[in-house]
DRENKOL-865508 format. One record per residue (C-alpha): residue in one letter; chain; z, x, y. Coordinates in steps of 0.1 Angstrom, whole numbers, plus 5000, padded with zeros to 4 digits. Layout:
! DRENKOL-865508
+---------+--------+------+------+------+
: residuo : cadena :   pz :   px :   py :
+---------+--------+------+------+------+
:       A :      A :    Z :    X :    Y :
...
+---------+--------+------+------+------+
***
This chain:
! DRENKOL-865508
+---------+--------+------+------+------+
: residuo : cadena :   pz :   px :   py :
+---------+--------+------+------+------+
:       X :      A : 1825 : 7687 : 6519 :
:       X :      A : 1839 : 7652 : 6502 :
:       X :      A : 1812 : 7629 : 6482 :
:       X :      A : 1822 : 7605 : 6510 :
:       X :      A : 1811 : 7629 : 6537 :
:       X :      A : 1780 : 7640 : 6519 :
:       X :      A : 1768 : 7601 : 6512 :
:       X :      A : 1775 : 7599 : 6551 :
:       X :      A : 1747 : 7618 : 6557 :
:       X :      A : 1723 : 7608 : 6537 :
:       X :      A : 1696 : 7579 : 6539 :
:       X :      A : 1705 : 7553 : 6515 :
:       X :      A : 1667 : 7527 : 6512 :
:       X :      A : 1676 : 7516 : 6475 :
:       X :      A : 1691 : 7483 : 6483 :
:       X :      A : 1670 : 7466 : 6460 :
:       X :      A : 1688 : 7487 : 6434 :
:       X :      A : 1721 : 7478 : 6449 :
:       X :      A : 1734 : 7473 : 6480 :
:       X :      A : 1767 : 7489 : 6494 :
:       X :      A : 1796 : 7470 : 6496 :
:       X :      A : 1805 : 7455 : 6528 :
:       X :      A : 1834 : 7460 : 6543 :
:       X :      A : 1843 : 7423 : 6543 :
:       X :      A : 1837 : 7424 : 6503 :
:       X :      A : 1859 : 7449 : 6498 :
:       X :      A : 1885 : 7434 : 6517 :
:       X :      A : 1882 : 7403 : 6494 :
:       X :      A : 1879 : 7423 : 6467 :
:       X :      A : 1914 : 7443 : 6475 :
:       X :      A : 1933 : 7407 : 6482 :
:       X :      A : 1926 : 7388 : 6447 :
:       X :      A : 1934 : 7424 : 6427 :
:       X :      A : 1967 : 7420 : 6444 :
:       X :      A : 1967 : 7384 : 6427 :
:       X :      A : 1994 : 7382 : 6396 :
:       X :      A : 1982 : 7350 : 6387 :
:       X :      A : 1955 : 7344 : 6359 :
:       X :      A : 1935 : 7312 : 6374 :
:       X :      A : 1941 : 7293 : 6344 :
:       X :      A : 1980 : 7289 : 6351 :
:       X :      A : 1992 : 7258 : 6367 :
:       X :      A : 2020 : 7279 : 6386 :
:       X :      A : 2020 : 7290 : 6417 :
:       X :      A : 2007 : 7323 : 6412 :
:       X :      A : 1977 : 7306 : 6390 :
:       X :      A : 1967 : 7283 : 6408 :
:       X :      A : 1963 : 7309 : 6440 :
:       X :      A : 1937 : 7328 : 6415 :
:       X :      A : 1920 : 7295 : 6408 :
:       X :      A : 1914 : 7289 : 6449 :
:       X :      A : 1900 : 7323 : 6455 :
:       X :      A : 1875 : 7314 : 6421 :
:       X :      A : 1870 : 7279 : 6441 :
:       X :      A : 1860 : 7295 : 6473 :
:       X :      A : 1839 : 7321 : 6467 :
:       X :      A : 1821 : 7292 : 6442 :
:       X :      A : 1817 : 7270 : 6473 :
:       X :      A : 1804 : 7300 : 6494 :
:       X :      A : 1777 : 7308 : 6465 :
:       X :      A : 1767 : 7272 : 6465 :
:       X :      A : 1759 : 7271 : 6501 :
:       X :      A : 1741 : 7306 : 6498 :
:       X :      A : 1720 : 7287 : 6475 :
:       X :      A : 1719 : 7251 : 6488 :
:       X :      A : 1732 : 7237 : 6455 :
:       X :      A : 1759 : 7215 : 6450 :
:       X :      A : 1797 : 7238 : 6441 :
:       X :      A : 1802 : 7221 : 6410 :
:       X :      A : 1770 : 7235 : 6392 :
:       X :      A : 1773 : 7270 : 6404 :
:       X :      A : 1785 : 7288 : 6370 :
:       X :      A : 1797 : 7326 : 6374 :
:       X :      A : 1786 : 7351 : 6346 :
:       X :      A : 1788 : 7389 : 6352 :
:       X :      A : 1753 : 7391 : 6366 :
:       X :      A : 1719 : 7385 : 6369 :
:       X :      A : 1709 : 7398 : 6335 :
:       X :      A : 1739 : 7373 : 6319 :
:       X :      A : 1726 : 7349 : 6341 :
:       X :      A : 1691 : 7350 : 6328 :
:       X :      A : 1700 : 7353 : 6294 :
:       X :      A : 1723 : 7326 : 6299 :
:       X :      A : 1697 : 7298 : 6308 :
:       X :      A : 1665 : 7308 : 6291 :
:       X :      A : 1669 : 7293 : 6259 :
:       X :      A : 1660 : 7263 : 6241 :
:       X :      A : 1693 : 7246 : 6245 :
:       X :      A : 1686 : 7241 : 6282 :
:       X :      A : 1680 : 7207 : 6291 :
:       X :      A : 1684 : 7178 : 6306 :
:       X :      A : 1714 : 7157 : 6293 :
:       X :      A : 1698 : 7131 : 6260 :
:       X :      A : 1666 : 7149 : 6263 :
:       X :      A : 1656 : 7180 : 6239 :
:       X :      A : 1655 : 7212 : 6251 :
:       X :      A : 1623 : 7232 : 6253 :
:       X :      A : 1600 : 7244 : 6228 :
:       X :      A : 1580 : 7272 : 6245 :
:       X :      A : 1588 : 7294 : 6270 :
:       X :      A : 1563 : 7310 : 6294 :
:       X :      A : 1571 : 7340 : 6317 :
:       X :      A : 1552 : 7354 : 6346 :
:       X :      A : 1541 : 7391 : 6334 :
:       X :      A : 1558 : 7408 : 6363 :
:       X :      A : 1594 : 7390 : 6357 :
:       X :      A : 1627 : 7416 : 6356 :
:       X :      A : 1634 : 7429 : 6318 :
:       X :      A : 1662 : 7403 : 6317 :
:       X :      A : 1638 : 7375 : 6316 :
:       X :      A : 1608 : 7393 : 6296 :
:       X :      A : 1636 : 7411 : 6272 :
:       X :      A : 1667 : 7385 : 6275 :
:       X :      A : 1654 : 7352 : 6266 :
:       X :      A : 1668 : 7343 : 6233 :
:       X :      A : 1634 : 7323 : 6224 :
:       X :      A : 1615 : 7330 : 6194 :
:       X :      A : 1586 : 7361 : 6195 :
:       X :      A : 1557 : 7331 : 6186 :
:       X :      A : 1573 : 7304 : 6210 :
:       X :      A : 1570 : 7327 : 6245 :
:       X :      A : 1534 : 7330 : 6262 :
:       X :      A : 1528 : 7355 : 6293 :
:       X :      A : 1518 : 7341 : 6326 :
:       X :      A : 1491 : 7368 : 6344 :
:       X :      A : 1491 : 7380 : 6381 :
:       X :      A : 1464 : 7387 : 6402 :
:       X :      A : 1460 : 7424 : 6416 :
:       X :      A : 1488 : 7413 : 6446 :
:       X :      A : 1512 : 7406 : 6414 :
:       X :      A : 1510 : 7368 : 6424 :
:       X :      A : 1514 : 7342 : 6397 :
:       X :      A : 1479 : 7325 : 6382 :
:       X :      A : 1487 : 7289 : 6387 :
:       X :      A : 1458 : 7280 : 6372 :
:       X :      A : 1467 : 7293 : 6345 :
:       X :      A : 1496 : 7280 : 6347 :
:       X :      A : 1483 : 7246 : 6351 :
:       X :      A : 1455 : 7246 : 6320 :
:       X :      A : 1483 : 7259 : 6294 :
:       X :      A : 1509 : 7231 : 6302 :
:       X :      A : 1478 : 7205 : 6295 :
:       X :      A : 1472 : 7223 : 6264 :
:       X :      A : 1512 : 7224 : 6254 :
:       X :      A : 1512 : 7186 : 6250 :
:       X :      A : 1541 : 7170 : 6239 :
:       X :      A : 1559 : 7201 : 6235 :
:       X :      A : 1583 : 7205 : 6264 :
:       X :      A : 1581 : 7237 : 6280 :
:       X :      A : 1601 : 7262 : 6301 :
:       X :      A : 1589 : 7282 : 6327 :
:       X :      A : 1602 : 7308 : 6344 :
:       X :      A : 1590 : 7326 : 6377 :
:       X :      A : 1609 : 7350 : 6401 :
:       X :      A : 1612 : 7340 : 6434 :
:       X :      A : 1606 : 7376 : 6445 :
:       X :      A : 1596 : 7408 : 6428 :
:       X :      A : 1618 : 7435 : 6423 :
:       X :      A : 1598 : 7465 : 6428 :
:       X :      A : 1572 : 7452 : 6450 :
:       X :      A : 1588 : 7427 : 6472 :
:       X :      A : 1562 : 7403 : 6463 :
:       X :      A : 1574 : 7364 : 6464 :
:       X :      A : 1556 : 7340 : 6441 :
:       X :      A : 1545 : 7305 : 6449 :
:       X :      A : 1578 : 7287 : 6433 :
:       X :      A : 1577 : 7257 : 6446 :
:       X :      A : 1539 : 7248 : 6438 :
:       X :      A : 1550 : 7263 : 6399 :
:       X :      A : 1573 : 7232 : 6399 :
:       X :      A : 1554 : 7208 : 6411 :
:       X :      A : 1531 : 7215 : 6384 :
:       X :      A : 1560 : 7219 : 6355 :
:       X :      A : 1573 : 7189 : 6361 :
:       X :      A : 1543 : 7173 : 6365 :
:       X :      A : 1537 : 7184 : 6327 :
:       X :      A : 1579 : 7167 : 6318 :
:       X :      A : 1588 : 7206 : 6319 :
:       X :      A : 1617 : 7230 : 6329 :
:       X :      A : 1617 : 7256 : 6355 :
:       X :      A : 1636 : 7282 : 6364 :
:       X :      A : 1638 : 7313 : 6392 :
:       X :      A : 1648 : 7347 : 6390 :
:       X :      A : 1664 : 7346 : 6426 :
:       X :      A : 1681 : 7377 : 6427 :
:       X :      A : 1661 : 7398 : 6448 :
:       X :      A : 1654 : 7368 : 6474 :
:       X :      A : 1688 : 7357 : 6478 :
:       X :      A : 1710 : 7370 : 6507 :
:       X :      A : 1677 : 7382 : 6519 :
:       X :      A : 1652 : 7348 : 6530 :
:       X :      A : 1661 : 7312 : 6526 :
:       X :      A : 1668 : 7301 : 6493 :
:       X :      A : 1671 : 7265 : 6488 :
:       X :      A : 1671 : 7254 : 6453 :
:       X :      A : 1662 : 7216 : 6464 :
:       X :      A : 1632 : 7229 : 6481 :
:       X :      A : 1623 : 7250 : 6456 :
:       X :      A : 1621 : 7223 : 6428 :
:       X :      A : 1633 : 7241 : 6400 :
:       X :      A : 1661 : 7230 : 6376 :
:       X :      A : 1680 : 7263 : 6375 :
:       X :      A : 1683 : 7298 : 6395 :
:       X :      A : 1697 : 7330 : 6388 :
:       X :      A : 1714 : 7359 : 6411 :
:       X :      A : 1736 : 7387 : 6418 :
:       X :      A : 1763 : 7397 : 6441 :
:       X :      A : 1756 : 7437 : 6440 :
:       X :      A : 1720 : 7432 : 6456 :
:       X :      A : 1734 : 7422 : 6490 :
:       X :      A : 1763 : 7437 : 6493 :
:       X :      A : 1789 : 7420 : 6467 :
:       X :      A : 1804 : 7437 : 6437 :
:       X :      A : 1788 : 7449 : 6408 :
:       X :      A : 1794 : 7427 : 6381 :
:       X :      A : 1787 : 7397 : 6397 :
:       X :      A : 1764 : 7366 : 6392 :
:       X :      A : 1758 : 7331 : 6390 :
:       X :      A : 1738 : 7305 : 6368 :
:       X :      A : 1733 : 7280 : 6397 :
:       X :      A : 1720 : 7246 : 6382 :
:       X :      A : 1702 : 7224 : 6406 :
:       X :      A : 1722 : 7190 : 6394 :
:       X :      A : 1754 : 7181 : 6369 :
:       X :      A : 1723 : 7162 : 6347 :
:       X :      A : 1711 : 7197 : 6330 :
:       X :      A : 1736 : 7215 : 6305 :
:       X :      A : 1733 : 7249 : 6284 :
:       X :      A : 1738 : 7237 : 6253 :
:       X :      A : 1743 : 7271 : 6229 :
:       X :      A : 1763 : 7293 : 6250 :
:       X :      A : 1764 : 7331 : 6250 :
:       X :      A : 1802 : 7338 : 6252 :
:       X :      A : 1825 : 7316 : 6233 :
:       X :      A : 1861 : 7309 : 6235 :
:       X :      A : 1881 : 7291 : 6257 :
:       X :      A : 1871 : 7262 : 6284 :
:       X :      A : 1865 : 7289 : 6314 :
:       X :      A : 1836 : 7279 : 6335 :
:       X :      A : 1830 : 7245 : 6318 :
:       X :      A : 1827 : 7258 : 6289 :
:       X :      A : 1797 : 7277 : 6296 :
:       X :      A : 1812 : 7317 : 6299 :
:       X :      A : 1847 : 7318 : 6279 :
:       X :      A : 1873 : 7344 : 6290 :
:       X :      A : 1896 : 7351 : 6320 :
:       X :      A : 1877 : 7350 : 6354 :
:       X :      A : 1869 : 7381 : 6371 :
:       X :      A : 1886 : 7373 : 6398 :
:       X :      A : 1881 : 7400 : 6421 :
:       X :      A : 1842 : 7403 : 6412 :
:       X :      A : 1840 : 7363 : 6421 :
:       X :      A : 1858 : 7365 : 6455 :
:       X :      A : 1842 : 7397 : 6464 :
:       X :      A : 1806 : 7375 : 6453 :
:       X :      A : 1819 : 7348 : 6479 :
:       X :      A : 1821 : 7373 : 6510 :
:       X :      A : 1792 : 7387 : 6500 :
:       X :      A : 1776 : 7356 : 6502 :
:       X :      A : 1790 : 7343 : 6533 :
:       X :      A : 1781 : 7374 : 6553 :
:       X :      A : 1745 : 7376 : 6543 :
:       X :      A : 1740 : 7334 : 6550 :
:       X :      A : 1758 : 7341 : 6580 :
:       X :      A : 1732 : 7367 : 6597 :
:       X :      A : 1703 : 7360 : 6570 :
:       X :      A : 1676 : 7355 : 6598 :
:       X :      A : 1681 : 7375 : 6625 :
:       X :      A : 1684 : 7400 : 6596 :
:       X :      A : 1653 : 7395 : 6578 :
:       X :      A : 1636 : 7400 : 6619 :
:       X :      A : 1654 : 7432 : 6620 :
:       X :      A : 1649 : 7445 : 6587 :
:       X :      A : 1605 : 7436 : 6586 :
:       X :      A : 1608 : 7454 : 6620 :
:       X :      A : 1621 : 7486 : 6603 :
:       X :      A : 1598 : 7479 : 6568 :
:       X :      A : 1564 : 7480 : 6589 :
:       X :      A : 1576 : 7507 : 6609 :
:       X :      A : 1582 : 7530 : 6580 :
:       X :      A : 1550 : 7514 : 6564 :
:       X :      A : 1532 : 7525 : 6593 :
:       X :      A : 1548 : 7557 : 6595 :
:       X :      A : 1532 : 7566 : 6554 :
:       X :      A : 1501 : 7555 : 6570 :
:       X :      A : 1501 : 7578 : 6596 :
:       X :      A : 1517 : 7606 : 6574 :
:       X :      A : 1488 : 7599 : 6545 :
:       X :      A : 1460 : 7579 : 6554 :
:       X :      A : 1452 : 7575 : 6513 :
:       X :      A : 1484 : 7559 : 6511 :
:       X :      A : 1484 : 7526 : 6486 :
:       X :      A : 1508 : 7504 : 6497 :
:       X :      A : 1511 : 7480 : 6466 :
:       X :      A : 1504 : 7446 : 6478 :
:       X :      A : 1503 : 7453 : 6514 :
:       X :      A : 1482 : 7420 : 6518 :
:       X :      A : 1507 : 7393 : 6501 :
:       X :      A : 1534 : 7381 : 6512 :
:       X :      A : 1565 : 7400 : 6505 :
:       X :      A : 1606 : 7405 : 6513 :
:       X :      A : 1615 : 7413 : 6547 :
:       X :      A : 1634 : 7446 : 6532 :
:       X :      A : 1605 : 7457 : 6504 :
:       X :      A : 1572 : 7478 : 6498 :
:       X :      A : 1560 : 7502 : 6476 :
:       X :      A : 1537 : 7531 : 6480 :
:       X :      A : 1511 : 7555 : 6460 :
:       X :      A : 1501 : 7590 : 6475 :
:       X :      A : 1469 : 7603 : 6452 :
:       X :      A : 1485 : 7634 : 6436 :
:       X :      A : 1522 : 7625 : 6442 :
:       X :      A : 1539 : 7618 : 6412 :
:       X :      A : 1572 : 7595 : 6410 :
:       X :      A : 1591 : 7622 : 6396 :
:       X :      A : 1585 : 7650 : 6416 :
:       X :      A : 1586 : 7630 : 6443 :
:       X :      A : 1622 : 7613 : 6441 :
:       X :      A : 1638 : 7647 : 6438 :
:       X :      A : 1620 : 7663 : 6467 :
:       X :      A : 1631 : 7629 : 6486 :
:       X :      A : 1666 : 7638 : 6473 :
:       X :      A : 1667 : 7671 : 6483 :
:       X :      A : 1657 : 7657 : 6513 :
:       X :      A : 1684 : 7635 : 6517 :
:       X :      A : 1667 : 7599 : 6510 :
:       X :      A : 1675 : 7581 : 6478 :
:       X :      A : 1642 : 7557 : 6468 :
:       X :      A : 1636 : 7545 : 6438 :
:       X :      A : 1605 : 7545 : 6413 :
:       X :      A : 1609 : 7507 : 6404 :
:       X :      A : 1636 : 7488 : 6388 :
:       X :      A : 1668 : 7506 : 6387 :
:       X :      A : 1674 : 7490 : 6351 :
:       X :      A : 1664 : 7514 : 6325 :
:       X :      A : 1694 : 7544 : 6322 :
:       X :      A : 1679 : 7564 : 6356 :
:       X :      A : 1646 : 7571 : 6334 :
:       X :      A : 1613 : 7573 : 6355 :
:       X :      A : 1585 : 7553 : 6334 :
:       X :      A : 1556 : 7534 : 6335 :
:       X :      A : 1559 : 7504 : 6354 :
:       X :      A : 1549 : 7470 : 6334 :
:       X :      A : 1547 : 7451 : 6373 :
:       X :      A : 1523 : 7476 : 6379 :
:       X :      A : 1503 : 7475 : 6349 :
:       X :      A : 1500 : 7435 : 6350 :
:       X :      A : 1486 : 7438 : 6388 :
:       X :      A : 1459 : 7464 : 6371 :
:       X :      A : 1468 : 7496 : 6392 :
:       X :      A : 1455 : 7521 : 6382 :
:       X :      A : 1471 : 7543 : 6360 :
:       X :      A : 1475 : 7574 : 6376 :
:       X :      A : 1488 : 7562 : 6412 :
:       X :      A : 1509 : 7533 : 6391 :
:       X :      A : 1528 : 7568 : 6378 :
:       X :      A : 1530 : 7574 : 6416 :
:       X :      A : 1545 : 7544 : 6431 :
:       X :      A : 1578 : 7546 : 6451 :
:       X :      A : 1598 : 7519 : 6464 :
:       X :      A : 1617 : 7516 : 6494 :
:       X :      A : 1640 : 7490 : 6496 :
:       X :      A : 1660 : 7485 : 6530 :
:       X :      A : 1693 : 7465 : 6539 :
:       X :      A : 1724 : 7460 : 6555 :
:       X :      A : 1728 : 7496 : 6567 :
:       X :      A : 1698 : 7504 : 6573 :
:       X :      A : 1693 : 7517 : 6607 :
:       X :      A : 1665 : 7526 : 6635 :
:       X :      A : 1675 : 7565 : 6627 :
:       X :      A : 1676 : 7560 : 6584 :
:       X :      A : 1634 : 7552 : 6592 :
:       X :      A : 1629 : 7582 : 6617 :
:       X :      A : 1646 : 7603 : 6586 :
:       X :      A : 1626 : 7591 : 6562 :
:       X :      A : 1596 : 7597 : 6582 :
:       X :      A : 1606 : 7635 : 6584 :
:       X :      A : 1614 : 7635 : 6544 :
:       X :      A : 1578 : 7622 : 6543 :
:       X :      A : 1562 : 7647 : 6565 :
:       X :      A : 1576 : 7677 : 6542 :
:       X :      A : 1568 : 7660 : 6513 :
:       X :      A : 1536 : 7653 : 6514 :
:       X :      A : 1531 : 7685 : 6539 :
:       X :      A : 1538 : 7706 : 6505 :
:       X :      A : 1515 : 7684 : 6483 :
:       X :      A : 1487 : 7689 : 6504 :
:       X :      A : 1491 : 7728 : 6508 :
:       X :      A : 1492 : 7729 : 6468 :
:       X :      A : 1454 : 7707 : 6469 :
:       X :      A : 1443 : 7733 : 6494 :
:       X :      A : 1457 : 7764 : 6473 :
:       X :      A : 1440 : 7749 : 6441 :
:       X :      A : 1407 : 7742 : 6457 :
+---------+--------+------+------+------+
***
């Protein structure tokens, strides 16, 4: 059997990890690798490189609803982030920030990849649904005072699927003469994402989380008055200025399908995929009526929930889902394939011993009506075998 025939026939409900390339992407991809040109060339063969760049920056833009000149391409979401958070972020004549706060359940590329210092960053706590404490929020801008701050909030949480109350963080930011941003690489492809509606000053994302190549992302910046003024990658004028080295062009014009399919079908999508999430949800339900679904009450992605069995732990459980034919996850996909303690689930006070539990299922573009009656069946044997162990050891 060929590792294409055996991936065939398995059930693939990781897409929060990373989503598989669609065909379309590949396509693009194939067409700019046959490109001689380096996009920095006035010739011919350049300046055909430089239009595929320009395209797939237009198609971002539009994902997003920012304007194409202040989408800047990196080489993904964790670039992105580390990109922006920092205090030469600003608004053109004004200083940059002095403090940075961070919800507690942001991505490691937030909580790890800011580049302010240790004493300068405060945590932002979540309730037990994982959502943002705006009140919080609120009381330590007053106390910040002059000092500008920056805040940064996901728009959607990786491992949960919970989406936080961005717009109503801005209001209250700017309120306070502060920066925001968004961690939007979970939501985007996925539910509208408008970065005008939103109010923030700068969002992040990632092609590879709906169905674009890894290595690809974006720094989108929500008007040509904000600039990054210390840059991480120095060098030549690529990008503004603001990521030196040779475009990747295949990676940017693979981004660019990517994006255009998922705004193309992005609602009757998101019907179709909550269909499927509350069908498997109920499905757990059924199968283990001491289920904890984490969050179940707020309001989450379309494509997203996570679950607890008493007893189950994440470990055990992810290779008796492979075995099984199912690939889940136990969180983030970020930390070298290591199963560990989630710090989402610690800042939403789970308790610790069904935190060590939790499994995510993240559907998406692939996803079918049959991948959920599988998984149902992977459950079933699952948790069929953890319960004869309780009854042997009683």
């Amino acid at each position: 059997m060929t590792a294409a025939m055996a991936t065939s026939q398995r059930i693939y409900l990781d897409h929060n990890a990373t989503s598989p390339v669609r065909p379309e992407v590949s396509e693009a991809v194939l067409r700019a690798l046959q490109l001689p040109g380096n996009a920095s060339s006035v010739h011919a063969e350049g300046r055909l490189a430089r239009a595929e760049i320009e395209g797939a920056r237009e198609k971002v833009a539009r994902l997003v609803g920012a304007r194409t000149k202040n989408v800047v391409f990196t080489s993904g979401g964790t670039e992105a982030a580390n990109l922006v958070l920092t205090p030469g972020f600003r608004r053109l004549g004004q200083a940059g920030a002095a403090r940075l706060f961070v919800g507690a359940a942001e991505h490691p590329c937030v909580l790890n990849g800011h580049r302010f210092p240790e004493g300068a960053v405060e945590i932002i706590p979540v309730d037990s649904r994982g959502i943002l404490d705006l009140a919080w929020l609120e009381a330590h801008l007053k106390e910040a005072g002059e000092a500008r701050v920056l805040v940064s909030v996901q728009l959607a949480n990786n491992e949960t699927g919970v989406r936080q109350p961005v717009a109503e963080a801005a209001r209250l930011v700017h309120e306070k003469g502060g920066l925001i941003h968004t961690d939007a690489v979970q939501a985007a492809g996925r539910i509208p994402v408008d970065i005008a509606a939103l109010g923030v000053d700068a969002l992040t994302i990632s092609g590879h989380k709906f169905g674009g190549p890894k290595g690809s992302g974006a720094v989108v910046l929500a008007s040509d008055q904000f600039e990054i003024a210390d840059r991480l990658i120095r060098g030549g004028g690529q990008e503004k200025g603001y990521r030196a080295g040779t475009e990747n062009v295949a990676a940017i014009a693979g981004f660019g399908a990517a994006a255009e399919s998922a705004l193309a079908g992005l609602e009757q999508e998101a019907v179709r995929l909550r269909a499927l999430r509350d069908e498997a949800e109920a499905a757990i339900r059924r199968i283990a009526p001491d289920v904890l679904v984490v969050a179940s009450d707020a309001e989450r992605l379309p494509n997203t929930f996570a679950f607890a069995i008493p007893g189950l732990k994440a470990e055990t459980a992810l290779i008796a889902f492979d075995l099984a034919g199912v690939a889940l996850s136990s969180g983030s996909a970020c930390s070298s394939g290591k199963v560990k303690r989630s710090h989402v689930l610690d800042a939403m006070g789970v308790e610790p011993t069904l935190a060590e539990g939790v499994l995510r299922v993240s559907l998406g573009w692939t996803t079918t009506e049959e991948d959920v009656i599988r998984f149902a069946e992977a459950c079933e044997k699952v948790v069929g075998t953890l319960y004869k162990r309780r009854a042997s050891a009683a």
